[in-house]
Residue, then its C-alpha position, 0 to 999 in steps of 0.5 A: x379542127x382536128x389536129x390532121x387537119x392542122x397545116x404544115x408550118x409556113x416556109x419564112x421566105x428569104x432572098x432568091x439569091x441566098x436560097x440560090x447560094x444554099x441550093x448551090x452549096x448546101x443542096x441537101x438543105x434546100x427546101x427545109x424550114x428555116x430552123x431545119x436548114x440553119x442546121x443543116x447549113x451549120x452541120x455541112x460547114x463544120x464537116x467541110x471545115x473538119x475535113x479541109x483541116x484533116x486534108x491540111x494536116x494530112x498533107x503536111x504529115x506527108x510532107x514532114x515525113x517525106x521531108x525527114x527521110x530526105x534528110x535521113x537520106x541526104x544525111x547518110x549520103x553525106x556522112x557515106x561521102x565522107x568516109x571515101x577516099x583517103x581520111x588524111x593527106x600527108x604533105x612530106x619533105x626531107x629536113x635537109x635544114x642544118x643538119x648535125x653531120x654529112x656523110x660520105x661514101x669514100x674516105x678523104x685522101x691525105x691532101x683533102x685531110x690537110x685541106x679540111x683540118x687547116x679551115x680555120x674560123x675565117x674559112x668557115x665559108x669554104x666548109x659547105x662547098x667542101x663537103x658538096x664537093x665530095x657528095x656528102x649526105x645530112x644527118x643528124x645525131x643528138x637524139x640518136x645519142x641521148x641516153x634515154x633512147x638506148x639506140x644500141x649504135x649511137x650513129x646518125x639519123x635523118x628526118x623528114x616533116x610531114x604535114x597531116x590534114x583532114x577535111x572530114x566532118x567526122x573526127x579521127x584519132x591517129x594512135x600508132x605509126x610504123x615502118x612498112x616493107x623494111x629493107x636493109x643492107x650494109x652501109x656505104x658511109x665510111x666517113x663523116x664530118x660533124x658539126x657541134x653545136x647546130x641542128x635541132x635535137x631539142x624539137x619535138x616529133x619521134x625518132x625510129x630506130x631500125x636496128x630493133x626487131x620492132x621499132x616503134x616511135x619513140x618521142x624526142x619530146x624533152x619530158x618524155x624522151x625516149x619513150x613510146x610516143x603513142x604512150x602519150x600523144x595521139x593525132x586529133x585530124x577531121x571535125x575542124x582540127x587544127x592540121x597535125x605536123x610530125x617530125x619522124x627521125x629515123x636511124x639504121x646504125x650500120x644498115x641503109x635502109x628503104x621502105x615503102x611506107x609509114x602505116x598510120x593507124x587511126x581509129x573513127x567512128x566505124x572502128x580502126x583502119x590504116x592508111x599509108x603516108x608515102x615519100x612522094x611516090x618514092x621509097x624511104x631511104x635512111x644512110x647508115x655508117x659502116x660498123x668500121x667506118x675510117x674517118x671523122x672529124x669534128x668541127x667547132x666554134x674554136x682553135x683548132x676549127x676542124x680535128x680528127x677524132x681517133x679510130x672507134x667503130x663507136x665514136x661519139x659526139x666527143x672525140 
């Protein structure tokens, strides 16, 4: 028999319901011999397979992209947030606690004079109804006087607490503080009344004098009395830090004094800017003496309690 003559191999037979399931799913291998459609099986299934993977992956890529930029989004939604509005908040009162000396606008008569130099230690009660009687303002005067800070009229101070928070995830570095939109005319206190012994003018913040040309804070600190406070101390506010408390004592001489504002400058991670801290929607006032003031006495824990110092126009915390 010559080899045209030779039959073509015979199809194995198989189960109707798997030539079924073939037919359905791999059409393409219907009909073939077996070696031929296990092949060809094989073959369609590794290229589905492949191709469900690449899918796979492809869409998760999708995802993973999609996902990042959302977050890139989000993130810089967050941070823009967070840069809005105000970078602090300043809570600010006057220190009205135990101050050092009280003011007054008018000069005690002879019978007021006789009054208070005849207090006696028993009396030491009758001495604040006394000076609210005649409307007098606290002030303080012990780092006015320290010699470091070379204030060219050791006359008195007032001072104000102000508590500094920052609810920013970003960090930022308060480095410089300054007297905005400064006003100031004669002063109106002709008199005044000094406690030895009492106030605070050990505890750390930074003193303001106004009769300077350009009056930066100095540091009441004891090491570095005197000197720039910004030179040495910054304000760390944001990021979680813990919420920064100033004491600013400011002094005017003879002048009263007003002013809109302290301007911080802080610096974050887009450069520097100013903010101000404001008095409550109110102006700033510190009370000076007159460069000829007419009266002040001087109280102490002894006998006598209560003594008039003599007239200077630069009478110190000794008379």
């Amino acid at each position: 028999m010559s080899d045209l003559d030779t039959p073509p191999p015979e199809r194995t037979p198989g189960s109707p319901l798997a030539d079924e399931v073939i037919a359905t799913v791999v059409p393409e291998a219907s009909g073939l011999e077996r070696g031929a459609r296990n092949r060809r099986i094989v073959v369609s299934l590794v290229c589905g397979a492949v191709l469900t993977v690449l899918g796979v992956l492809a869409s998760r890529g999708t995802d993973w992209f999609f996902a990042e930029h959302d977050a890139r989004v989000a993130s810089e939604a967050d941070d823009k947030a967070d840069r809005e509005g105000q970078a602090f908040t300043a809570t600010v009162r006057l220190d009205a606690e135990d101050p050092e000396a009280t003011l007054f606008d008018t000069p005690f008569s002879a019978e007021d004079k006789r009054t208070l130099l005849g207090m006696t230690l028993d009396d030491l009660g009758r001495l604040q109804p006394f000076m609210d009687a005649h409307h007098g303002r606290g002030a303080s005067y012990s780092a006015v006087r320290h010699s470091a800070m070379k204030v060219s009229y050791p006359g008195y101070s007032e001072t104000w607490l102000v508590d500094l928070l920052s609810d920013r995830q970003a960090g930022l570095v308060i480095n410089d503080l300054r007297v905005k939109d400064l006003s100031c005319t004669p002063a109106k206190a002709v008199a005044a009344i000094e406690i030895q012994g009492q106030g605070g003018g050990g505890y750390e913040g930074m003193l303001f004098d106004l009769t300077r040309t350009d009056p930066v804070p100095l540091t009441t600190a004891e090491e570095d009395f005197g000197k720039p406070f910004f030179a040495h101390r910054k304000i760390d506010l944001g990021n979680g830090a813990t919420p920064g408390g100033l004491r600013i004592e400011v002094t005017s001489g003879t002048k009263d004094c007003t002013w809109k504002a302290f301007e911080a400058t802080y610096v974050d991670s887009e450069g520097t800017h100013t903010q101000e801290i404001t008095n409550n929607g109110k102006t700033f006032t510190v009370h000076g003496i007159a460069a000829h003031r007419a009266q002040t006495f001087q109280v102490r824990a002894t006998v006598p309690m209560v003594s008039e110092c003599a007239a200077s126009p630069r009478v110190g915390p000794d008379c």
